[in-house]
C-alpha positions in Angstrom: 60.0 112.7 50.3 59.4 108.7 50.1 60.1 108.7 46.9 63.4 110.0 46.9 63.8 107.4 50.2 62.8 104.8 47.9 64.6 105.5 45.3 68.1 106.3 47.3 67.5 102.9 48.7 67.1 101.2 45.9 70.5 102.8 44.2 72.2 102.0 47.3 71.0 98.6 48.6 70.3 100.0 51.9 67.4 100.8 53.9 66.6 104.9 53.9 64.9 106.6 56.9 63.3 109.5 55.5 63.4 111.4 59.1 67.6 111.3 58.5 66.9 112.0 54.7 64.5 114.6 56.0 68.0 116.2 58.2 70.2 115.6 56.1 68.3 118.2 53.2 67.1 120.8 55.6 70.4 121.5 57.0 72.2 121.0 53.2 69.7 123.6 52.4 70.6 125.8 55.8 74.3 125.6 54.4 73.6 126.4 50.5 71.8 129.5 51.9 74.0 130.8 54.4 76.9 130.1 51.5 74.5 132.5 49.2 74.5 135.1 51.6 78.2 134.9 52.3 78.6 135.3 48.1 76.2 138.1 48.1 78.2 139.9 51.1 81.6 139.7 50.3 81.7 139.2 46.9 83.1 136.3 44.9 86.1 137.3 43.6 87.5 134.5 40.7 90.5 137.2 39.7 93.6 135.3 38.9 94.6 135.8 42.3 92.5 133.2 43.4 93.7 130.1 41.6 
């Protein structure tokens, strides 16, 4: 985790705190699995229809 802090901050100039980085991924994470499940229940339907 403080390497990816590290290494974010030195791409972007600023200073990283890896307890927002540390947020920030957990509840990306929380969404990409909840978006899984929402896949896996409903279907994903790429049809013509949906463009």
């Amino acid at each position: 985790m403080a390497t990816l802090a590290r290494a974010i901050s030195r791409v972007t100039g600023a200073p990283v705190d890896i307890e927002s980085l540390e947020g920030i991924l957990v509840f990306s994470g929380l969404g990409l699995v909840i978006s899984l499940f929402a896949i896996e229940a409903y279907g994903l339907d790429l049809s013509t229809g949906f463009f």
